[in-house]
N, C-alpha and C positions, 0 to 999 in steps of 0.2 A: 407745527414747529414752534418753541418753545422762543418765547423773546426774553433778553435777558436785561436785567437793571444794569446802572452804570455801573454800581456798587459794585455787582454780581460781577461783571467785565472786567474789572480793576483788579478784582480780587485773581480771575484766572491768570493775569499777567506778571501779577506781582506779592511778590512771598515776600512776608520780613521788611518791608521798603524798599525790597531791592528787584528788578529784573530778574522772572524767573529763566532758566536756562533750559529751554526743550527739547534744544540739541544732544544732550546727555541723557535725557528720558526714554521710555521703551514708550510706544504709541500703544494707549490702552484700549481703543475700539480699532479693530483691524477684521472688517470684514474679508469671508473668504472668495478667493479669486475663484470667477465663475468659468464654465467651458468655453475655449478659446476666447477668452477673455483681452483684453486692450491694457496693454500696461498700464496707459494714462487716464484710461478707465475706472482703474482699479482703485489706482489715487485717489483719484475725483471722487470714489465714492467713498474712499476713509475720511476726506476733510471735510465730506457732509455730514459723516456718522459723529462729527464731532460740534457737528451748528460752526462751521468757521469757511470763511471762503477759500479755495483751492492755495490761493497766491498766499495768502498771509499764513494760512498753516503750516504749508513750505517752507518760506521765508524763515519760521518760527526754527522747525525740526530741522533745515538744512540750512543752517545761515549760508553756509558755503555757495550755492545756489544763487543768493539772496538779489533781485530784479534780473534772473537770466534762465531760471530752470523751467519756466512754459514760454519762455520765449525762442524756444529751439524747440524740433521734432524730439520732446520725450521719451517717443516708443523709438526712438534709433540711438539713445545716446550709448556712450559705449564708455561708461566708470565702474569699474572693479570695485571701487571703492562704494561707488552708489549702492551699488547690490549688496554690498558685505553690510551696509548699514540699516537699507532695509530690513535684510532677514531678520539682524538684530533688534529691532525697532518692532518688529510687527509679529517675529515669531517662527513664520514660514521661511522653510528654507532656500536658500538661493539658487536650484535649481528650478522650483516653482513659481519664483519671482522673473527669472533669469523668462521661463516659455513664453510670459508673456507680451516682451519686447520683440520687435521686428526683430533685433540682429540674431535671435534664435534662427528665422530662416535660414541663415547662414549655413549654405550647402546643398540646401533644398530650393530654395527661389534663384538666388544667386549664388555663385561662390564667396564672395562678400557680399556683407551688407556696411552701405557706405555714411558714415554720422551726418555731415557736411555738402556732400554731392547725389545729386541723383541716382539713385538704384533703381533697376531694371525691373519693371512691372509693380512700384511701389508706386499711392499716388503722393506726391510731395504739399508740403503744409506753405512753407516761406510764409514771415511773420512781417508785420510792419505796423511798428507800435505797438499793441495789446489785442490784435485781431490778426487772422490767419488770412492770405491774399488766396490760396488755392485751396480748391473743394477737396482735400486729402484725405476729410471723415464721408463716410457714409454709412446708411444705415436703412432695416424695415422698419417699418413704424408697426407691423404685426408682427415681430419677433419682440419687439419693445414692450407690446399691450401683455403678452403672455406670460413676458419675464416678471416675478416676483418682484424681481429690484432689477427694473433695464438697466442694460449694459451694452457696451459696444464690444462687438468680436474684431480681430484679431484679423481675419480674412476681410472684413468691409475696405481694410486701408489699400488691397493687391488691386490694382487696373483693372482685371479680368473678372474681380466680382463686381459685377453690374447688375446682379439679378439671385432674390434670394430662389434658394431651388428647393426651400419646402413650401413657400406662399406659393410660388412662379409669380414675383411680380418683378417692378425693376428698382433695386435699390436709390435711395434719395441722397443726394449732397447739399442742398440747401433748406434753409425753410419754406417749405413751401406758402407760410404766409407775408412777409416781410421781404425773400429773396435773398437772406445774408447766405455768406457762407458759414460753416462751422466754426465758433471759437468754444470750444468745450469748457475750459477752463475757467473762459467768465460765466458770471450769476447774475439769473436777474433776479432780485429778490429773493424771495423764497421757494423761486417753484424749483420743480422736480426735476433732479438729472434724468435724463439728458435734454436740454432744453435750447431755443436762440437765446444768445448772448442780449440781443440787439430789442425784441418784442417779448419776451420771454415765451414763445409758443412751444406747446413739450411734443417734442418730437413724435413719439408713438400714437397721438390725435392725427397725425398726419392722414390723407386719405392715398390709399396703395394706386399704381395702375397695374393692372393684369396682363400676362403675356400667356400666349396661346400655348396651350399645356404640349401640343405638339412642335412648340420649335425647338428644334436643335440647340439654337443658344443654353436652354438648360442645362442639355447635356453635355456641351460643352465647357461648361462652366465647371458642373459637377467631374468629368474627366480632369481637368488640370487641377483641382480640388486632391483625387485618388492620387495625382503622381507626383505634387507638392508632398503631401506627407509619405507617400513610399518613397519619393528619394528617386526613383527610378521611371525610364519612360523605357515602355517596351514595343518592339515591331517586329515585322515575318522575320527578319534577317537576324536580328540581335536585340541589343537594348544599350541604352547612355542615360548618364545622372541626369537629373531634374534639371539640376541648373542649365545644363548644354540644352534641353528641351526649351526653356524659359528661352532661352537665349534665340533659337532659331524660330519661335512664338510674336517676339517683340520686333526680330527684323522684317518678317513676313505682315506684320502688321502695318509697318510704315513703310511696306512697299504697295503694299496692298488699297491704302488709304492715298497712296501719289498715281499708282495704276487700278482701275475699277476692277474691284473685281466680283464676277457674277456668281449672284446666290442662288441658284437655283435651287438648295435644298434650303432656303430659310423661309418661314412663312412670315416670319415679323419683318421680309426684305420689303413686302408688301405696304406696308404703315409706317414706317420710318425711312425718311431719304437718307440715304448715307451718302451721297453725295451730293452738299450745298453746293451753291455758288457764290462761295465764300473765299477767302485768303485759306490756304491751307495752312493748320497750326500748326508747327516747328518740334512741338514734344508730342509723341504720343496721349502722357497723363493730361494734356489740354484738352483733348477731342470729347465733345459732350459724351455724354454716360451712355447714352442709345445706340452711337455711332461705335465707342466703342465695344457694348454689345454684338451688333453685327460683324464687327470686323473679326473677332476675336472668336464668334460664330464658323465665318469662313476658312480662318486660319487653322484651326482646329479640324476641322475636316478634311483640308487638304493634308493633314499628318495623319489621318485615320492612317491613311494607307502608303503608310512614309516610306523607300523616298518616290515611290513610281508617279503620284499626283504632283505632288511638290514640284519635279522635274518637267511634265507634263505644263504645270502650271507657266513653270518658265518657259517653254518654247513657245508657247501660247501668245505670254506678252514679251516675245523678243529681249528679256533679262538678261543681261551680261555679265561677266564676273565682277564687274564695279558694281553694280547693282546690289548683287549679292553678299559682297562682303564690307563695302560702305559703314565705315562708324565702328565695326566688328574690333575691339583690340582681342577678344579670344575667338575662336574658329574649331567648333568641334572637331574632332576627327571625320566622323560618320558626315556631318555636314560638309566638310573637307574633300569627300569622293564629290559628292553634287557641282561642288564651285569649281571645281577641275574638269567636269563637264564644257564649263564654260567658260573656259582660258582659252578666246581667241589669239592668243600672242604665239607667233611661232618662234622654236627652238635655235639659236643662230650659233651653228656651232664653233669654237675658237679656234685659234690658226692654230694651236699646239696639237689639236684632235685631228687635224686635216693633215698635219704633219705625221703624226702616227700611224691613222689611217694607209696618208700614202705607201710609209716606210715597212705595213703589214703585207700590203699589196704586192711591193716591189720582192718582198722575201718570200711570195706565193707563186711566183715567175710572171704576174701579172702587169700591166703597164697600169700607172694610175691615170685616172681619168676624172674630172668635174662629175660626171655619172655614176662611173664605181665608187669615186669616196661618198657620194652623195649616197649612195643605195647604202652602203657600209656605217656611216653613221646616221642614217633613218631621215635625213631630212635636208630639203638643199641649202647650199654652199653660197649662193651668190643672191642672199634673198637681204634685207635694208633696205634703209631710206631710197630713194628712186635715184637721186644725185650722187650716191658713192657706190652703187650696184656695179659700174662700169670697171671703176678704179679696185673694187674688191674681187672684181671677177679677174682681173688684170695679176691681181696679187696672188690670186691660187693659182693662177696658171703657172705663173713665174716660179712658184712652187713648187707645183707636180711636176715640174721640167728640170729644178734640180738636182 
């Protein structure tokens, strides 16, 4: 890599004595975005094609930006504007800029995707200072060695990819020499994207661990992989969008991860405890990467065969409809018939129904009774609290005797 004089430095910044303006410039080296490539990826690697650190080139082309645009998750922000200047800027158009941000998933992972708050099966960055607090990158370090110019994909940032599925081994979130987490954006010196902020160690030197070609987890992994990009999750009975699939994937997970649940078809159940005796973590995206391997393992099986396991599942470990829809603000349809399974609350029908009731009876020459209006609308009459059973049962009566 080339070192420049100050001369040489002064010169890039400044035309005529004056502050040159980059912001009204088009970006002359704009490398092309690779397969399922990382938006902040892609960045990162145009402000190296140019010898300049990530921050300051930013800084330079989008003053607007100026100490806030790596200091938020990147790959989720959500500016019109950003995108229209890009294409302008670098050439390609803004639909190809646009795939490679997260909020593309938008429809297929999630129904939204959210700038500011947690999204469903996305892992989160949260920044503090100039360093990212949560392992939100991940990465092979032999998908890195083969790449011409490593790059980070696109699918490393989703929860559920824990494990690449053409090495089989388990994807990395930190350095494995120093222990940082990812800060992509910073540089250490000179060395090569993608590298620690912190040691400068280059990721793809990493050493891989391998997983047993026969577990499930891959195939697991590689199925929500096919229904992420088709959109569609299909079963013996019908089929529902991705998102509602995501959705019933994430709950079954952190139910799964509070009730144990047994693997009998994982061989990696064997080599990794999935259940420490630890505090249990509050978000999903916390649970180390192995754990949620396995779980995510499990879950996925029990949807092979949707919803007969599933429901099986639940009687199994006594699940109640709180259980099941806990935290839910959307409630698929299809998942909708399962949690209806388990609506212990019974039916209490109003005094205006026991009125009609009676008043159908009375016009069929029948006498009304606590039993026939009971039989008539499907369920009893004098069922409540234990303390006003007496006084409700006093009031129908008083009624049918009307």
């Amino acid at each position: 890599m080339p070192v420049y004089s100050s001369k040489e430095t002064a010169f890039s910044y400044k035309i005529k004595g004056g502050r040159f303006d980059f912001s009204k410039e088009k970006i002359r080296l704009h490398p092309r975005p690779q397969k399922d490539e990382l938006l902040s990826s892609w960045l990162i690697r145009i402000a190296y094609a140019h010898f300049c650190d990530p921050t300051t080139f930013f800084h330079l082309h989008f003053p607007e930006y100026k100490n806030k645009f790596w200091y938020q998750d990147v790959d989720r922000i959500n500016d019109p504007e950003l995108f229209e200047k890009l294409s302008w800027k670098t050439g390609f158009d803004k639909e190809t800029i646009w795939n490679l941000s997260l909020k593309s998933y938008a429809g297929y992972l999630a129904e939204e995707i959210y700038s500011n708050t947690r999204t469903v099966l996305i892992q989160p960055l949260n920044s503090r200072g100039r360093v990212y607090t949560r392992p939100g990158y991940r990465y092979c370090p032999l998908c890195l060695r083969e790449d011409k110019k490593p790059y980070l994909r696109k699918k490393w940032r989703l929860s559920f990819s824990t494990a690449c599925i053409k090495h089989k081994c388990f994807l990395m979130d930190r350095c494995p020499k120093c222990g940082s987490i990812l800060t992509i954006f910073r540089r250490f010196y000179d060395t090569n994207f993608p590298h620690c902020y912190r040691c400068g160690f280059e990721l793809k030197k990493a050493k891989p661990e391998f997983i047993d070609e026969n577990s499930y987890g891959l195939q697991a992994i590689e199925k929500m992989y096919d229904i992420l990009d088709s959109g569609i999750f299909k079963f013996n009975t019908g089929y529902m969008y991705s998102f509602h699939y995501f959705l019933i994937v994430k709950q079954f997970v952190k139910i799964a991860y509070f009730w144990p649940l047994t693997l009998d078809h994982e061989i990696m159940a064997k080599t990794i405890e999935l259940y420490e005796n630890k505090p249990k973590r509050n978000f999903l995206e916390m649970i180390p990467i192995k754990q949620q391997y396995l779980l995510f393992s499990g879950i996925v099986k029990l949807l092979d065969n949707f919803p007969d396991s599933l429901i099986m599942y639940c009687i199994e470990n006594k699940l109640t409809m709180t259980h099941l829809i806990r935290e839910m603000q959307d409630i698929p349809f299809e998942y909708q018939k399962i949690v209806d399974k388990f609506d212990k609350r019974i039916y209490t029908p109003h005094i205006q129904e026991i009125r009609n009731a009676s008043s159908y009876l009375k016009k069929q020459g029948r006498k009304p009774s606590i039993a026939s209006v009971a039989r008539l609308v499907g369920t009893r009459l004098d069922i409540g609290p234990a303390r006003n059973r007496d006084r409700r049962r006093k009031e129908i009566l008083e009624l049918l005797g009307s």
